[in-house]
C-alpha positions as MATLAB code, in Angstrom:
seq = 'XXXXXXXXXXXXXXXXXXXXXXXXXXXXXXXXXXXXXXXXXXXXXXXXXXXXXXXXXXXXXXXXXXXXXXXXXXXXXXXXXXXXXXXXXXXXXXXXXXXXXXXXXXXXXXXXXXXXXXXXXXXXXXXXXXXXXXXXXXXXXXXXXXXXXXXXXXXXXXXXXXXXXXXXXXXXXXXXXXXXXXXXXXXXXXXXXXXXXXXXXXXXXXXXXXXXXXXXXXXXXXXXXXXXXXXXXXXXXXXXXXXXXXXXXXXXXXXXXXXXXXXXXXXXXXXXXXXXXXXXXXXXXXXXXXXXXXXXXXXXXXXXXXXXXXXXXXXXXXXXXXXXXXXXXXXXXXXXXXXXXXXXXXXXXXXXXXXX';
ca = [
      54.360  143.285  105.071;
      57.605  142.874  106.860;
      59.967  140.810  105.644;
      61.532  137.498  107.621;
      64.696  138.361  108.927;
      66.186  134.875  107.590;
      65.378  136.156  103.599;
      68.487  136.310  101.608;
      69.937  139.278  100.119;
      68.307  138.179   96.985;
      65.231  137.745   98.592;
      65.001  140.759   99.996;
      65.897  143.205   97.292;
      64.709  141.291   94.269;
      61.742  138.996   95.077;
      59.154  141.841   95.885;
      60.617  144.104   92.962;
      59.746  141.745   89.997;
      56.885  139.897   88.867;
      56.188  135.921   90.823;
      58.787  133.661   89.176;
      57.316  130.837   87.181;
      58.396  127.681   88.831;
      60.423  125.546   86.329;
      59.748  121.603   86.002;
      61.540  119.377   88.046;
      63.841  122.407   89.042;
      65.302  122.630   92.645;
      62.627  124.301   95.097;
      65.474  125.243   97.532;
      66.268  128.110   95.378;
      64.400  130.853   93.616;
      62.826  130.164   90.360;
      64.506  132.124   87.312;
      63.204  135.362   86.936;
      62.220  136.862   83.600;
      64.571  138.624   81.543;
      62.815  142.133   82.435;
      63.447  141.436   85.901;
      67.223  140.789   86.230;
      68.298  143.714   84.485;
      70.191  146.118   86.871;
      69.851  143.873   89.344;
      72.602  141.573   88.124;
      75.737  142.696   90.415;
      73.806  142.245   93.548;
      72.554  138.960   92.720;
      75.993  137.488   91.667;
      77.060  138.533   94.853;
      74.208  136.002   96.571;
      73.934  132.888   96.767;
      70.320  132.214   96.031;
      71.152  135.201   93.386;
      74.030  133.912   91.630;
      72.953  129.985   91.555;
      69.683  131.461   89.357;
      72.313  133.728   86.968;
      73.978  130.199   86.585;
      70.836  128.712   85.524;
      69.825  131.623   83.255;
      73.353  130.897   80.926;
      72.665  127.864   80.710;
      69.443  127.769   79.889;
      68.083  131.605   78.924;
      68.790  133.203   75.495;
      71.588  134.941   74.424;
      69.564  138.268   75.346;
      69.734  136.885   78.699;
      73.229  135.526   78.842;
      74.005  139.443   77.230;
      72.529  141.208   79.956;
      74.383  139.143   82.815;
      77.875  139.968   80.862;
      77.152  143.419   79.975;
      76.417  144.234   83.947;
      78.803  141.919   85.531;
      81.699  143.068   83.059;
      82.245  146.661   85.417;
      83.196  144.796   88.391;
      84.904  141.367   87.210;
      87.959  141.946   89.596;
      85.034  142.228   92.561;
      82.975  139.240   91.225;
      86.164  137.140   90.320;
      86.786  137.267   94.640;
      83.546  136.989   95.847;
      82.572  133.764   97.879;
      79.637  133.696   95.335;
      80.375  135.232   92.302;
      83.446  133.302   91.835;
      80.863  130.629   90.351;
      79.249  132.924   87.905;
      82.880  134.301   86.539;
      83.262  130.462   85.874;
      79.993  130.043   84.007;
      80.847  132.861   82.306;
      83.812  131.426   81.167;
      82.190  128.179   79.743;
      80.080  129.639   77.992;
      81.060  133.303   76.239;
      82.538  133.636   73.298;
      85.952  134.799   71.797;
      85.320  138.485   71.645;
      83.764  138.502   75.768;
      86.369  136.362   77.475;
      89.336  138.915   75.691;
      87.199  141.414   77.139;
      87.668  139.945   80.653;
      91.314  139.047   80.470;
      91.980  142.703   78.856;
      90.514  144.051   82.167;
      91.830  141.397   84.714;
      95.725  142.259   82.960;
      95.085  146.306   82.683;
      97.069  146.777   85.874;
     100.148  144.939   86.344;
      99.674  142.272   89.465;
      96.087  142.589   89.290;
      95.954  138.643   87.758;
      98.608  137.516   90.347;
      96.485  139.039   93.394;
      93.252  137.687   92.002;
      95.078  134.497   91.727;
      96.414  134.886   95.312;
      92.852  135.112   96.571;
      90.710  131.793   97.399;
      88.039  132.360   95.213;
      89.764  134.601   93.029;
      92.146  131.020   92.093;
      89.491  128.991   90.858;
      88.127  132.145   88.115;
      91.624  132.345   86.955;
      92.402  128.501   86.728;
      89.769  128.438   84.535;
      90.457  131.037   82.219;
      93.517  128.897   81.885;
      91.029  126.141   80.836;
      89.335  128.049   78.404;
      91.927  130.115   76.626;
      92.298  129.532   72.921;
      93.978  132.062   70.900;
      97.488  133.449   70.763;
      96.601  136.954   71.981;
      94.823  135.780   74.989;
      97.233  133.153   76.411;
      99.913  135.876   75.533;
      98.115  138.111   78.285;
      97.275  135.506   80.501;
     100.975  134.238   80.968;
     102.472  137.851   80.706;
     100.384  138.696   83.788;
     100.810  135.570   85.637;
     105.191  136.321   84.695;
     105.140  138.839   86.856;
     104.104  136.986   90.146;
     105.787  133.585   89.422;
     107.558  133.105   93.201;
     104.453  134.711   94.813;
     102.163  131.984   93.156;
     104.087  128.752   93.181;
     104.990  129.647   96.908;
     101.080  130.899   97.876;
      98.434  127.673   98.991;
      96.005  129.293   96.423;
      98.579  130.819   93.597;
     100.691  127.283   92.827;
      96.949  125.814   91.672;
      97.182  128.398   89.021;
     100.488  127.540   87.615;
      99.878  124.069   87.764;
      96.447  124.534   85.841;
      99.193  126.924   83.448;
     101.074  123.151   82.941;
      98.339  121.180   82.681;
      96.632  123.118   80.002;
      98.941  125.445   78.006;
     101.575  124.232   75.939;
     105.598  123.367   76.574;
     106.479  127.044   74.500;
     103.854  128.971   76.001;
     104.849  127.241   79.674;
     108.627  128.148   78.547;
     108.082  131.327   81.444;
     107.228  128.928   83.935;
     110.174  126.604   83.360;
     112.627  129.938   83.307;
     111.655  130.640   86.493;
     111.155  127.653   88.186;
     115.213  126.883   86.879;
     116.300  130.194   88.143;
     114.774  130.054   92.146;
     114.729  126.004   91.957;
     116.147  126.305   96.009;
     113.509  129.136   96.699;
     110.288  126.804   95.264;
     112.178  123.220   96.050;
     112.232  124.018   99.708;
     108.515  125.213  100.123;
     105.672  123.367  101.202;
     103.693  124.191   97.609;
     106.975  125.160   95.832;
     108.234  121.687   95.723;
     105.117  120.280   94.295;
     104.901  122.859   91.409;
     108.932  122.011   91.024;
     108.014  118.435   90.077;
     105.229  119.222   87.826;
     107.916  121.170   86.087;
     110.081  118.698   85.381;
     106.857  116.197   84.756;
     106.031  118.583   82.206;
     108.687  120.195   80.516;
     111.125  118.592   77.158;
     114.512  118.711   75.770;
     116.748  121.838   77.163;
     114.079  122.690   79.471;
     114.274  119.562   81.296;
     117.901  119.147   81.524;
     118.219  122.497   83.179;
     115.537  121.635   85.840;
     117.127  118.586   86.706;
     120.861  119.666   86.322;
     119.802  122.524   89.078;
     117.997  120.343   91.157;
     120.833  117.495   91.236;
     123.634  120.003   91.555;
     122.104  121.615   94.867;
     121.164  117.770   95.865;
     123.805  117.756   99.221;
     121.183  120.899  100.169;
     117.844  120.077   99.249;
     118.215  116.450  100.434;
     118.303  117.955  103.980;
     115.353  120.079  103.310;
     111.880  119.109  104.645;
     110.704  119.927  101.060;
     113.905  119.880   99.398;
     114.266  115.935   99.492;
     111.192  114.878   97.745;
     112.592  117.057   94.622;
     116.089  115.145   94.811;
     114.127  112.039   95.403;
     111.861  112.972   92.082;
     114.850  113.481   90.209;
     116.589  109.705   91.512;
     113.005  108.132   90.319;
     113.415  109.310   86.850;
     116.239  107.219   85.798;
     118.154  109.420   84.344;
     121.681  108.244   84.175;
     123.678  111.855   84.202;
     121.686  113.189   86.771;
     121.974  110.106   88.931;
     125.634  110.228   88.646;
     125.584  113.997   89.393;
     123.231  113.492   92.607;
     125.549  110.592   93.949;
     128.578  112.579   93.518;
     126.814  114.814   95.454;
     125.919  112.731   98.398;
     129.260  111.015   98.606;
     131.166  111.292  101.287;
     128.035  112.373  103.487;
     125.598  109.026  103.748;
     126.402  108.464  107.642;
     125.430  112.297  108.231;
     122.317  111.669  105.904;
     121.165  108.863  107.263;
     121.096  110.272  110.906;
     119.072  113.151  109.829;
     115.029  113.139  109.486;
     114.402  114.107  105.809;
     117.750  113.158  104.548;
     117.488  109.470  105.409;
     114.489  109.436  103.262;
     116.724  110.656  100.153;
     119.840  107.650  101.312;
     116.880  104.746  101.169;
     115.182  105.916   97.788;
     119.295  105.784   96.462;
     119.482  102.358   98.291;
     116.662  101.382   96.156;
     116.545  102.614   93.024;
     120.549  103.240   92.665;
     122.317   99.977   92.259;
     125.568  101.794   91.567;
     125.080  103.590   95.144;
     124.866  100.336   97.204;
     128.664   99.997   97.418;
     130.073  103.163   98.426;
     126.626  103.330  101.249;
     127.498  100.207  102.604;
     130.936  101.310  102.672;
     130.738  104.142  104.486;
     128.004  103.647  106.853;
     130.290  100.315  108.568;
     133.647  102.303  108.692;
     132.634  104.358  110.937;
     133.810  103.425  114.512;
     130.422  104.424  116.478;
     128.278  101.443  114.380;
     125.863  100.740  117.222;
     124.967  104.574  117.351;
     124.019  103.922  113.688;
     121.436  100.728  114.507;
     120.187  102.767  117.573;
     119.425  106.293  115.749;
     116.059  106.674  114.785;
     116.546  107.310  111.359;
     119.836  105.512  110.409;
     118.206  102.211  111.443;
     115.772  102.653  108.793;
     118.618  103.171  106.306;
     120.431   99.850  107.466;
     117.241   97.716  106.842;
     117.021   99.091  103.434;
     120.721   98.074  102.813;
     120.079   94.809  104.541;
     116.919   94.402  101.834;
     118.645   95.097   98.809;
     122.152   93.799   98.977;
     123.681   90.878   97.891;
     126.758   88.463   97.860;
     129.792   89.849   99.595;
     128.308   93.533   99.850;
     125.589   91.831  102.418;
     127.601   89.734  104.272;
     130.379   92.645  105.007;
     127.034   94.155  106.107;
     125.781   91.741  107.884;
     129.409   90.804  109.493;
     129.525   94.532  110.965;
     125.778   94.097  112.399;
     126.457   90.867  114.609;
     128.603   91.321  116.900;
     125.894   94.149  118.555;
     123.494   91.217  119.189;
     123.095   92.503  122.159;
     121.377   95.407  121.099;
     118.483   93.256  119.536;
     115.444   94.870  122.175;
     116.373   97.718  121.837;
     113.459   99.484  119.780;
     114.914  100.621  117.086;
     117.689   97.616  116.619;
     114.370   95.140  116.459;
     114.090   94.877  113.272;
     117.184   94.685  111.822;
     118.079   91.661  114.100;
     114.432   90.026  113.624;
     116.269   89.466  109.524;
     116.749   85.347  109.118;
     120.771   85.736  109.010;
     120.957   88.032  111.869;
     118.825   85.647  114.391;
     121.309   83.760  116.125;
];
């Protein structure tokens, strides 16, 4: 009998080598029924690497016995690294996970952390991420989380800076404690401008300081508000100093405004850094003066109302000032009432005070 060229892998090499599977009660028809233990065995590496194959090796842990769930480790356990990166086998290495005990998953992490970068490139990989995340998950004793973060040490910039690698520290936050996370927070202090100006670095940077206590903490936001004149011009950069301004934190508010001082008309002309002048607008009562300040002494004010960006700034200032500080503002703004169609001058004039 030939077989249909649309069978699966599975199909193909396992279906007509083992007895007819007995179909399970109210299981899922799409997929082959569970075969019996006699059946799997040396068979198991090919089928996690199907999909048919792997969804039954699923089934079988969760609901075989611990013969079963034995004979899936014992053959998988030669080629973790393989499984850990397949498109399909990724699953099973998570199964496995969930349910093995202490003695198997120190097995795996013993193998994934023989070679130094193996964890980091496994991380790296798409499917590879998810196996490792949740070995991060599941990770109880001292020994193993020992492993796990010595391994992941070695390839800290790689993975906070990689699409697939920054998931993995972030799972590293989320799940391990502040001590054991004491690596990540190192690191993250010493190449804060390398991660705060990356697309995935930033993000990581902020669950760092989310995350992180005491000494830790300081140093994360001491580095970030010292390079603040930098990062606020960064595409990535600003969101960190604007993190840092949303935290309240008196000292490092005063050390990002000294900063910035001296530089809000350039700021507020530029893209990203505009962004960073508003959130201090905002949430920096203590900035409003010296803004306001600088942004009308400059002699080219109608530039200012007509830039893309420093408009934006203006009706922030014109939102949150009061008394004397908005009517200097407002004082400054009128006499370019002629500017009021242009696009980017609308709204500031369409304001109650600046109507007529």
């Amino acid at each position: 009998m030939v077989s249909s060229p649309n069978k699966s892998l599975f199909e193909l090499n396992i279906h007509h080598s083992v007895p007819s599977y007995s179909r399970r009660k109210g299981g899922n028809t799409n997929y082959p029924s569970l075969p019996k233990t006699s059946g799997i065995e040396g068979y198991v590496y090919m089928m996690a690497k199907d999909q048919h194959g792997c969804r039954s090796l699923q089934r079988i842990l969760e609901d075989g016995t611990c013969l079963d769930s034995m004979i899936i480790f014992n053959e998988v356990i030669p080629h973790v690294v393989e499984v850990m990166t397949d498109p399909f086998g990724n699953y099973l290495m998570q199964k496995i996970l969930d349910v093995c005990n202490e003695e198997q998953r120190m097995q795996i992490i013993l193998i994934v952390t023989a070679q130094p970068g193996w964890l980091v490139q496994i991380s790296l990989n798409t499917y590879g991420t998810r196996v490792v995340q949740r070995l991060v998950e599941t990770v109880k004793t001292k020994k193993q989380i020992f492993l796990v973060k010595s391994a992941l040490g070695l390839g800290f910039l790689s993975l906070v800076r990689d699409v697939n690698g920054n998931h993995v520290i972030q799972r590293c936050l989320q799940c391990l404690s502040t001590q054991d996370n004491e690596f990540i927070f190192e690191d993250a202090t010493r190449f804060c401008i390398d991660i705060a100006t990356h697309q995935h670095g930033c993000c990581v940077l902020q669950k760092c300081i989310a995350y992180s206590t005491g000494q830790q903490r300081e140093k994360l936001i001491a580095e970030v508000s010292r390079n603040s004149l930098f990062l606020a011009k960064d595409p990535y950069g600003n969101y960190a100093v604007q993190f840092v301004i949303d935290l309240r934190d008196l000292s490092a508010i005063a050390m990002v405004l000294a900063q910035l001082k001296r530089h809000y008309v350039e700021l507020s002309m530029q893209k990203f850094s505009s962004h960073t002048v508003e959130r201090c607008l905002r949430n920096c009562p203590e900035s409003r003066p010296q803004i306001v300040r600088e942004l009308v002494s400059v002699p080219y004010f109608d530039v200012l109302i007509q830039d893309p960006y420093a408009n934006f700034v203006i009706q922030a200032a014109l939102s949150v000032t009061k008394g004397s500080l908005h009517n200097t503002l407002v004082k400054v703004i009128r006499p370019y009432s002629i500017l009021r169609n242009n696009p980017y001058c609308k709204r500031i004039f369409s304001r109650t005070r600046l109507r007529n």
